[in-house]
C-alpha positions in Angstrom: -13.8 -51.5 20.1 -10.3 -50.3 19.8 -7.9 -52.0 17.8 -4.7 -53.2 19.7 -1.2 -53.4 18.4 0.8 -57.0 19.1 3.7 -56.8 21.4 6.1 -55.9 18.3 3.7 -53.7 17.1 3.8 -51.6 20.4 7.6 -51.0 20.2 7.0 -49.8 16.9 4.8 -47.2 17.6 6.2 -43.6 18.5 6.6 -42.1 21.9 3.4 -40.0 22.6 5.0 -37.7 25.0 7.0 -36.3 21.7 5.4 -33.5 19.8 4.9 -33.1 16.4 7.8 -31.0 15.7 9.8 -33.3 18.1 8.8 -36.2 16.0 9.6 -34.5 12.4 13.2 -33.4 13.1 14.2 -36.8 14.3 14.9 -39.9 12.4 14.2 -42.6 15.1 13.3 -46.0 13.0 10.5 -46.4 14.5 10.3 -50.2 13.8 13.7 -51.0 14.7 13.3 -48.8 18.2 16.5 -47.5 18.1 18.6 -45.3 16.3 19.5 -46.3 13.0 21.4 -45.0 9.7 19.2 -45.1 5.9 20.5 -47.6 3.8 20.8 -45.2 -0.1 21.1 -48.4 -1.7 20.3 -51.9 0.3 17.0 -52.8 0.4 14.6 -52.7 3.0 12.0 -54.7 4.0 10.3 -52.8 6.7 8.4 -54.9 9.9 5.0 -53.4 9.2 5.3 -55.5 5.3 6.5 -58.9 7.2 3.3 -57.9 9.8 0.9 -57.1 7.2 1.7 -60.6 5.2 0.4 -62.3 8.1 -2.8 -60.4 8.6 -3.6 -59.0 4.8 -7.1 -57.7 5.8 -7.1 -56.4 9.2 -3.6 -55.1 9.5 -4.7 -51.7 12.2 -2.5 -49.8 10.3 -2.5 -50.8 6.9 -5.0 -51.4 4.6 -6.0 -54.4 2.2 -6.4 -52.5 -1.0 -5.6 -54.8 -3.6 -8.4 -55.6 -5.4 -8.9 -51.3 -5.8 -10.2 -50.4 -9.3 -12.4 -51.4 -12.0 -12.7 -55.2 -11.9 -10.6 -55.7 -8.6 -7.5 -53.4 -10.2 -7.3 -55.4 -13.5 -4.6 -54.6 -15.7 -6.9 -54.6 -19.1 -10.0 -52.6 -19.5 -13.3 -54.4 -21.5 -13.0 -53.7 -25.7 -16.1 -53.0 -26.8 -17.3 -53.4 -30.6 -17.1 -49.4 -32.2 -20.8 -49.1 -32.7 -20.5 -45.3 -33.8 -18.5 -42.7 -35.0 -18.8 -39.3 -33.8 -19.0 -37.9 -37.4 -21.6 -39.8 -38.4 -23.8 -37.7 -35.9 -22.9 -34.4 -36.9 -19.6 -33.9 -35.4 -16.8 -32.0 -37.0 -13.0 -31.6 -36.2 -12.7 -28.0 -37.5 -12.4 -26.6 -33.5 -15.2 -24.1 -35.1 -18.7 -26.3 -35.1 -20.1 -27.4 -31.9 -20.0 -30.9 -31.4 -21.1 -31.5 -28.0 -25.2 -32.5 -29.2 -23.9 -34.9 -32.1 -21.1 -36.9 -29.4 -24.5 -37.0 -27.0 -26.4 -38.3 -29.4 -23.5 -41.4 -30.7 -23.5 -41.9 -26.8 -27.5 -42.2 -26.7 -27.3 -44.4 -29.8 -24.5 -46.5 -28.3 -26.8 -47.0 -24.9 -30.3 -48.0 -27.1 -27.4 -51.2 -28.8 -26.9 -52.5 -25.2 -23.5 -50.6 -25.4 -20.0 -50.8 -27.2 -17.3 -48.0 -28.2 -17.8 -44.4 -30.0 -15.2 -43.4 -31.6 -13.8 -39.6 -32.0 -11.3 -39.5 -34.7 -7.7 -37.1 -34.4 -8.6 -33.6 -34.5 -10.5 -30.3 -32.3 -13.9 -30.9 -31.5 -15.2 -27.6 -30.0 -17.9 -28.6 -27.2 -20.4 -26.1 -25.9 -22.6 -28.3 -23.6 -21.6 -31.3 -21.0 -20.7 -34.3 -22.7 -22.5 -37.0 -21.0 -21.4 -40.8 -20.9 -24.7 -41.8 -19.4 -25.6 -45.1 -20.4 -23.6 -48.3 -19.0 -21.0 -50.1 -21.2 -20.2 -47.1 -23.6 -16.8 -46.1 -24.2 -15.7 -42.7 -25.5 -12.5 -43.3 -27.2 -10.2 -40.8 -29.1 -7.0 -41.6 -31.0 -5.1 -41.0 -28.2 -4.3 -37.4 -25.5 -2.3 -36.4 -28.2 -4.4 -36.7 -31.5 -8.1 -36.2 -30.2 -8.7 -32.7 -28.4 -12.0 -31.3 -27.0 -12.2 -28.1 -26.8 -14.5 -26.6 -23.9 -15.7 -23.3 -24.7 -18.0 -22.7 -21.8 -18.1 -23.7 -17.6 -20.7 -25.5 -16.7 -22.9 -22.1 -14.6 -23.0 -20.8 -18.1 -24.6 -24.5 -18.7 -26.2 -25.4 -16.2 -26.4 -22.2 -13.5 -25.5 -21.2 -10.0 -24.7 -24.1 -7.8 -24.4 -23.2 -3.9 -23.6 -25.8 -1.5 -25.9 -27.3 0.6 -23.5 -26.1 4.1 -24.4 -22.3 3.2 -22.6 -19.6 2.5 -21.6 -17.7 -1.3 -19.5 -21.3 -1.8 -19.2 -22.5 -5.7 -20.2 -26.1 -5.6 -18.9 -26.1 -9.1 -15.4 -25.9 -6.8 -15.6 -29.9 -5.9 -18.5 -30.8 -8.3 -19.3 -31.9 -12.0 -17.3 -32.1 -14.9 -17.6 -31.1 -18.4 -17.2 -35.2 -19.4 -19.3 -36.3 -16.7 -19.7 -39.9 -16.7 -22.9 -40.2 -14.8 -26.4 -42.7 -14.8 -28.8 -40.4 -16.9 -31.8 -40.4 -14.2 -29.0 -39.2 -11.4 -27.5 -36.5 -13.6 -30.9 -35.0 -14.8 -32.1 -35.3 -10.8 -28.7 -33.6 -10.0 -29.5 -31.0 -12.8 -32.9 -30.2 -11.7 -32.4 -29.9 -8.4 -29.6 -27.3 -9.2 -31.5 -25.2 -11.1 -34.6 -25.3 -8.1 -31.6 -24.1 -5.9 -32.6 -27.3 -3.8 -28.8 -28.2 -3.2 -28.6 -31.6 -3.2 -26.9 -34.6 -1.5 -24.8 -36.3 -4.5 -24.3 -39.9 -3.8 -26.0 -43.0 -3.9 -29.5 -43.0 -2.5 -30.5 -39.2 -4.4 -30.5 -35.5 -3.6 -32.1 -36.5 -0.4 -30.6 -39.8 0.0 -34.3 -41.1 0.7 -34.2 -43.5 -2.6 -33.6 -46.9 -1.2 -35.0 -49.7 0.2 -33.8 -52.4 2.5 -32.8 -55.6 0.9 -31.8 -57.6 4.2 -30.5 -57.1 7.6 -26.7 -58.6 8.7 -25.5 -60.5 11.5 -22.6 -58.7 13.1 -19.3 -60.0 11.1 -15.5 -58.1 11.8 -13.9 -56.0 9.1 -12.1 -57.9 6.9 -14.0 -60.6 6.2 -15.4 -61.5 3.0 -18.6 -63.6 4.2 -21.6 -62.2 5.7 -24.4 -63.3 6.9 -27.6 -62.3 6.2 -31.2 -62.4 7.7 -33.4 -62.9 3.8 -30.9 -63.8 0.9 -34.2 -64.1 -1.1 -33.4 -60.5 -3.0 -29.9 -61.3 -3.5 -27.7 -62.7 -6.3 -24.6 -63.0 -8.0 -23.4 -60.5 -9.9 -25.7 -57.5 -8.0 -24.4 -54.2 -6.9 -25.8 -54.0 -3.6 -25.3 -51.4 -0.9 -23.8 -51.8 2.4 -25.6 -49.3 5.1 -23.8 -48.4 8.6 -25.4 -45.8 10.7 -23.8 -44.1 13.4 -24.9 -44.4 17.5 -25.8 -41.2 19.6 -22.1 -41.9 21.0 -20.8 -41.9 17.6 -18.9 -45.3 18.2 -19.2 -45.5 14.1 -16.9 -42.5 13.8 -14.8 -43.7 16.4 -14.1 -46.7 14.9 -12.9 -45.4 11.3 -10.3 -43.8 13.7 -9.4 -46.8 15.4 -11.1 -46.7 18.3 -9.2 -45.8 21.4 -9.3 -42.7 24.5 -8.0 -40.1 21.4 -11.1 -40.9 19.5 -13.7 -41.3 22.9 -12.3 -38.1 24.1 -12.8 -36.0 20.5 -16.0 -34.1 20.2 -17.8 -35.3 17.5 -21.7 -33.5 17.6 -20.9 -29.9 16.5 -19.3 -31.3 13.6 -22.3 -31.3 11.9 -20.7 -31.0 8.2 -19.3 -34.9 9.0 -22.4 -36.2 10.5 -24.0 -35.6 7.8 -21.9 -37.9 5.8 -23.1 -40.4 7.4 -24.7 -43.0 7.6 -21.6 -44.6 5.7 -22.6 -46.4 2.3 -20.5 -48.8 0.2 -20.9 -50.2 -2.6 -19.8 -53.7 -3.3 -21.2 -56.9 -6.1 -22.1 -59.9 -4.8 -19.6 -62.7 -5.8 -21.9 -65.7 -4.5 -25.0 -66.9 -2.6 -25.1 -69.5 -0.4 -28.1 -70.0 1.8 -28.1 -67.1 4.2 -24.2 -66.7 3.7 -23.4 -64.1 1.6 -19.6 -63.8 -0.5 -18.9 -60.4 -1.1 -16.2 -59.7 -3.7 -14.3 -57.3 -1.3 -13.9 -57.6 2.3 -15.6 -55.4 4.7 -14.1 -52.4 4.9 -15.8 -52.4 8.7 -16.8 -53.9 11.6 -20.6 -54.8 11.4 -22.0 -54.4 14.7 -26.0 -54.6 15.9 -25.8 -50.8 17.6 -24.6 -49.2 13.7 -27.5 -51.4 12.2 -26.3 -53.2 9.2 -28.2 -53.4 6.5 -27.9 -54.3 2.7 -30.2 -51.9 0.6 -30.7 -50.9 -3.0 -29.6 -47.2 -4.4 -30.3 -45.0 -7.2 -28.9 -47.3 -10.3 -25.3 -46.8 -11.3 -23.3 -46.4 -14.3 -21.3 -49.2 -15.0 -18.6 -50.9 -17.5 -18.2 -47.3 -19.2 -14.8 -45.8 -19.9 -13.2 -42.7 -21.6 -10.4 -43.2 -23.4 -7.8 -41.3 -25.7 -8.7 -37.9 -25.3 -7.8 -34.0 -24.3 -9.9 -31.8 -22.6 -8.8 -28.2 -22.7 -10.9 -25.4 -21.2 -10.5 -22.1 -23.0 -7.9 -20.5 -20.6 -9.7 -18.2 -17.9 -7.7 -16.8 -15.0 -8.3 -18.8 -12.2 -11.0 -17.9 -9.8 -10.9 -17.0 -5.8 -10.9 -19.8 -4.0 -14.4 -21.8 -3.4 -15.6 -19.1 -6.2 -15.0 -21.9 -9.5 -17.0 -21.4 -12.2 -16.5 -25.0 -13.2 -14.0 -25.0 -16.0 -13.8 -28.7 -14.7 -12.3 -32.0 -16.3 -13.6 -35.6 -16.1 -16.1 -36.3 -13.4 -17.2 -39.8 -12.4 -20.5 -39.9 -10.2 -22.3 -42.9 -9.5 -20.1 -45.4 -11.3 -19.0 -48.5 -10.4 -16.4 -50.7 -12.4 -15.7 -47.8 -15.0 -12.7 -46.1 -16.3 -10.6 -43.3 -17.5 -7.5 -44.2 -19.6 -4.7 -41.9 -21.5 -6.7 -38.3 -20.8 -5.2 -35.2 -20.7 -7.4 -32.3 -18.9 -5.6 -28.7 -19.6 -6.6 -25.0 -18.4 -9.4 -26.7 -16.1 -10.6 -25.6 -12.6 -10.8 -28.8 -11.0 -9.1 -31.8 -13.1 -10.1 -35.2 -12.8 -13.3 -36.1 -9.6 -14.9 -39.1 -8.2 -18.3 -38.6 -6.3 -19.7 -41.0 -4.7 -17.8 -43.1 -7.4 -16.4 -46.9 -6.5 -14.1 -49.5 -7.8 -13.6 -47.1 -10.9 -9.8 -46.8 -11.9 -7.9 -43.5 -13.6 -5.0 -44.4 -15.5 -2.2 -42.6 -17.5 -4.5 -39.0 -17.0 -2.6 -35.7 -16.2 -3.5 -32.1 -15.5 -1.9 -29.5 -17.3 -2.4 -25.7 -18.1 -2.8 -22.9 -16.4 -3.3 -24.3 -12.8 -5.9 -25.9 -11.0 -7.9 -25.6 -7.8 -8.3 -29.8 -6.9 -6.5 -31.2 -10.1 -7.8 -35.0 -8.1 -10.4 -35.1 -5.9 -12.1 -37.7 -4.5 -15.4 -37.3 -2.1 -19.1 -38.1 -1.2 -18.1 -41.4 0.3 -16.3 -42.4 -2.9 -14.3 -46.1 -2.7 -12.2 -48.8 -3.3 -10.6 -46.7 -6.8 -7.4 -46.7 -8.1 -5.8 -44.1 -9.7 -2.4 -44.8 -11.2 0.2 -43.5 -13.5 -1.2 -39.9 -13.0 0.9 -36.6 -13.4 0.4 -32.8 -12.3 2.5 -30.8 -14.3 3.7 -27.2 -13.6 1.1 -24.5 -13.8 1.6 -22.5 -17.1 0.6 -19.5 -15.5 1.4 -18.0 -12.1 -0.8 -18.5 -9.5 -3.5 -15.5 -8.7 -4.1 -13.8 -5.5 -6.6 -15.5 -3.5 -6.5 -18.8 -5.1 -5.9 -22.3 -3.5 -4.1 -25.5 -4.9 -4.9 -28.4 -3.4 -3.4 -32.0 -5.1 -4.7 -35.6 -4.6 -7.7 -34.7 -2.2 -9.7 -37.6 -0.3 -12.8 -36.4 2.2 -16.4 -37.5 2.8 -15.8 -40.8 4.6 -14.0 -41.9 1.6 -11.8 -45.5 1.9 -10.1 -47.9 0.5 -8.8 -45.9 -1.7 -5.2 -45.4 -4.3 -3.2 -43.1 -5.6 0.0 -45.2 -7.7 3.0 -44.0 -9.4 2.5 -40.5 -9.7 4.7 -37.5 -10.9 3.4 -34.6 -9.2 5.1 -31.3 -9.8 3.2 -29.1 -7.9 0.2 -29.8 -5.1 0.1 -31.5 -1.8 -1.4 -34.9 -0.1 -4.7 -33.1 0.4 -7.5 -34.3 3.0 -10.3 -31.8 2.9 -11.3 -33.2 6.3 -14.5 -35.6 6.6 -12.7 -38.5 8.0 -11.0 -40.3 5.2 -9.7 -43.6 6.1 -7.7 -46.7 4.7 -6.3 -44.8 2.0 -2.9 -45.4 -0.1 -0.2 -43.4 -1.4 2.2 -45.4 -3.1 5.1 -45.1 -5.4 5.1 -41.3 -6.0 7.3 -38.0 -6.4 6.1 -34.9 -5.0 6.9 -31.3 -4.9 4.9 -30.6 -2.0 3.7 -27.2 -2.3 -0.2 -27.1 -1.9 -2.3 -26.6 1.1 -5.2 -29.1 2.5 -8.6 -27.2 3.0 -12.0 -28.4 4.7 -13.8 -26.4 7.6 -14.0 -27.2 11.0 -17.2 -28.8 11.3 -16.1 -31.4 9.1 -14.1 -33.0 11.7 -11.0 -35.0 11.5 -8.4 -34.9 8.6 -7.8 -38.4 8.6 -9.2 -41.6 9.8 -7.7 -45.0 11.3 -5.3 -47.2 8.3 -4.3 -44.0 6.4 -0.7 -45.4 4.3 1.9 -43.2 2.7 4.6 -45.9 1.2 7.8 -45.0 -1.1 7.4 -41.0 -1.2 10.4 -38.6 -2.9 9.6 -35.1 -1.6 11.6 -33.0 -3.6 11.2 -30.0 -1.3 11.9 -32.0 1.8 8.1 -30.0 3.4 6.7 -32.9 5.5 3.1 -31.4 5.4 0.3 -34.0 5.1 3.1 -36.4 3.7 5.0 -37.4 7.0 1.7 -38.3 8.7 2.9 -40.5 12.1 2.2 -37.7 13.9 -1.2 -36.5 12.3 -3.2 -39.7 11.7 -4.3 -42.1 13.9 -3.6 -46.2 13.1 -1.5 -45.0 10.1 1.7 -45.7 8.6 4.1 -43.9 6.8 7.1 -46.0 4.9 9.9 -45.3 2.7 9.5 -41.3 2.6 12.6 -38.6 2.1 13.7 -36.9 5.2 11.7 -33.8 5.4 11.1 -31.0 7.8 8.1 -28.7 8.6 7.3 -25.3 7.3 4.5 -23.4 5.1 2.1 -25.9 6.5 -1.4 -25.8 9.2 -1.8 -29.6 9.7 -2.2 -30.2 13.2 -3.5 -33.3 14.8 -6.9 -34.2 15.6 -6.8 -36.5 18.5 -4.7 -36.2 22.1 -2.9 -39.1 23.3 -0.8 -41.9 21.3 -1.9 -42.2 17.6 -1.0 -46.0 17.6 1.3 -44.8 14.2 4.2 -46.4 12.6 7.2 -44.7 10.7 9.9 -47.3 8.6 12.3 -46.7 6.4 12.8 -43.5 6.8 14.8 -41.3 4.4 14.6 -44.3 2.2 12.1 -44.2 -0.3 13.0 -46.6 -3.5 15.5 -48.8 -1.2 12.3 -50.0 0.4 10.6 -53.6 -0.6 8.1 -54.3 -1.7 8.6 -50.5 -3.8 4.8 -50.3 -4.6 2.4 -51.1 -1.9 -0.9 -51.3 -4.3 1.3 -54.1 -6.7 2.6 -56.0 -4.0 -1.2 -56.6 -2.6 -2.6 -57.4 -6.0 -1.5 -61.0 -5.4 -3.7 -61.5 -2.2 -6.8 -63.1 -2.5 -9.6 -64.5 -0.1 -8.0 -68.0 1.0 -4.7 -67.7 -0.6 -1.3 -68.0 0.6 0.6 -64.8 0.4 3.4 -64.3 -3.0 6.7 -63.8 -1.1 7.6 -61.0 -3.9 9.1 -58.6 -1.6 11.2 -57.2 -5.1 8.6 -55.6 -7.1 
């Protein structure tokens, strides 16, 4: 079923006869649907905000993503009790002695305690191995990015071997995979392990290498995305407080995939069954707790991100068991400085890597000389704050994949490379694929990099509140279909270099909006749209970013909850 914009909403959207290029080197306000001057300094309350108040979850083209991050987005992070020091296990700050077995084994001790914090005082630990926060509420906490340093002395094929990718060819999975913190559940990072080193490339997310480890909980009425109650056919298995998994499964007329795009003759009319690296995404899995029980109604504590309908059979199922309440905190990682290698050919010099988490975190960390910086896989409500990437250049210093959702990352910056560039290398920048929603990326300083999609239908994903010099290059192949799904926001953008490339997105992304950017103009860029016809997109307030209210679109949806009247803080 395709979404359809209101009356107001139609003269809004942009003319489809007009290309591309036609679209980019005008500055029609969209909204207004006439001609109209940026305001430097007023303030601007665009008609999509006023529209969106109305209709916070199931806006067509913008998102409900306030409750993204660990505990719906919450501004503190659990303080556990310090139930070890580093030192006490072995570890030394000389940057000579390896360190990596005696922080694994504080982390193991911390787990057999039920959890708490382990402490790494200021100083250079040299690492040699993975470290591994495995077990649920630990927290690995330096003295802060600038006192505690880990110092990586080896990639993780020196540690753990070759890893191909499961699409063939001489690909590095090391290029989008694993980290050398790697926040993980210890059953799923040894299966993840073994596998590799069988060659057996495995599938990485939630229900195992082959995602054959689950089990259906209950079946679901059919309910309409946005709503926060479903109904279920046996609430017998299900409780309060349980991380539950909801399962869609696409139709042989891929009305699933259709539907992340908004539905509509430009999705109907895309072909869809030789993109066999997106099918196999699918079916779509998301994670979400349980907030109450109520005979066969269920509360959920975020709304669907989907409509539920009988043909994708809805289920609720169990998956492999997560990590969860766990944090890193305070820390560096530097890799020992390696050129960096062709592109898809990492070695994985990579930073911290969240993989089957849920409600975790990453605070004040600093990854330097790395290939790939900070990853979530198959990683959900989990939030990144005050983390940058720094050194010599990286490949994806953000990536986010393997149906990863509902995370926030915020205060994040991408400093200059330190070294130029190589020949045959790629840079990416915030990267979303996989079928990976809900998801935001929140007052960011990025100096170098682009706003990547590596293809795989990402949809309902924010960009908020961020400065860009917008120099890197989306990848994915072909067969992994569409660069963007329906819901896709870009809100308060400064492009420094005025390149529109996967910023200015009304004429790329179907259902989207884009709000508040700098004038900008194409060139150096390949994105090209997916889908014929008229994307149903929205452009406001352009050549305005900063005059336009509310400034940050993740903070101005923190106030909306299930039931409640909308805050009228259009200021913040």
């Amino acid at each position: 079923m395709s979404m359809t914009p209101t009356a107001d909403m139609a003269a809004a959207t942009a003319v489809t006869a007009m290309t591309r290029r036609t679209l980019l080197g005008s500055a029609v306000a969209v909204a207004a649907g006439t001609m109209a001057t940026p305001t430097a300094h007023a303030a601007e309350v665009p008609r999509l905000w006023r529209e969106f108040t109305r209709t916070p979850f199931t806006h067509p083209q913008i998102p409900y993503i306030g409750r993204a991050g660990c505990h719906g987005g919450a501004e503190r992070f659990p303080r556990r009790p310090v139930v070890a020091d580093v030192r006490d296990f072995g570890a030394v700050a000389d940057g000579t002695t390896d360190s990596a077995p005696a922080i694994n084994r504080a982390i193991a001790a911390a787990g057999r305690a039920g959890g708490g914090t382990v402490t790494l005082p200021p100083g250079t630990f040299r690492i040699d191995d993975v470290v591994r926060v495995d077990r649920s509420n630990v927290v690995l906490r330096g003295a802060g990015s600038g006192r505690t340093t880990l110092y990586a002395t080896k990639n993780l094929t020196e540690l753990i071997g070759v890893y191909g990718s499961r699409y063939g060819g001489d690909k590095s999975s090391w290029s989008w995979a694993g980290g050398l913190i790697w926040p993980a559940p210890r059953a799923r990072w040894e299966s993840l392990v073994t596998a590799i080193r069988a060659r057996a490339w495995p599938f990485e997310g939630w229900t195992g290498n082959r995602r054959d480890e689950w089990r259906t909980l209950t079946a679901l009425a059919p309910a309409r995305q946005g709503s926060w109650t479903v109904t279920v056919a046996d609430a017998s298995r299900l409780r309060p407080g349980r991380l539950v998994l909801l399962r869609l499964s696409d139709d042989p007329g891929h009305t699933l995939l259709e539907h992340m795009c908004g539905g509509g003759p430009g999705p109907e009319a895309y072909v869809w069954d030789d993109k066999t690296k997106l099918t196999s995404y699918v079916p779509y899995e998301w994670p979400v707790r349980i907030a109450r029980v109520h005979g066969r109604k269920v509360t959920l504590e975020r709304p669907l991100p989907l409509d539920l309908r009988p043909e994708w059979r809805p289920l609720l199922t169990t998956h492999v068991p997560e990590l969860s309440g766990s944090g890193v905190e305070g820390l560096t990682l530097e890799a020992v400085e390696t050129p960096q290698q062709p592109h898809l050919l990492d070695q994985g010099h990579n930073g911290v890597v969240l993989q089957c988490a849920y409600d975790c975190w990453v605070d004040d960390v600093t990854v330097r000389h790395v290939d790939n910086g900070f990853g979530l896989v198959a990683a959900s409500a989990c939030t990144l704050r005050r983390t940058r990437v720094a050194g010599r250049g990286s490949h994806h210093p953000y990536f986010c994949r393997e149906g990863s959702h509902d995370n926030l990352v915020q205060d994040f910056t991408i400093e200059e490379r330190t070294r130029p560039a190589p020949a045959g290398t790629q840079l990416h920048g915030i990267n979303v694929e996989g079928l990976s929603s809900y998801n935001v990326w929140s007052r960011g300083d990025m100096r170098m990099g682009t706003f990547d999609s590596h293809r795989g239908l990402p949809f309902a994903d924010v960009r908020t509140d961020i400065t860009l010099n917008n120099n890197g290059r989306h990848g994915g192949d072909a067969s992994a279909g569409p660069l963007f799904g329906a819901r896709f926001t870009h809100w308060n953008v400064r492009v420094t270099n005025g390149r529109a490339g996967l910023v200015r997105i009304d004429g790329l992304a179907p259902y989207s909006a884009t709000v508040g950017i700098d004038e900008v103009r194409e060139f150096d860029q390949i994105d090209v749209p997916d889908f014929t016809g008229d994307l149903h997109t929205r452009l406001e307030s352009y050549g305005s970013p900063g005059a336009v209210r509310p400034r940050n679109l993740h903070e101005a949806q923190r106030g909306i909850v299930r039931g409640a009247a909308f805050p009228n803080g259009v200021d913040r």
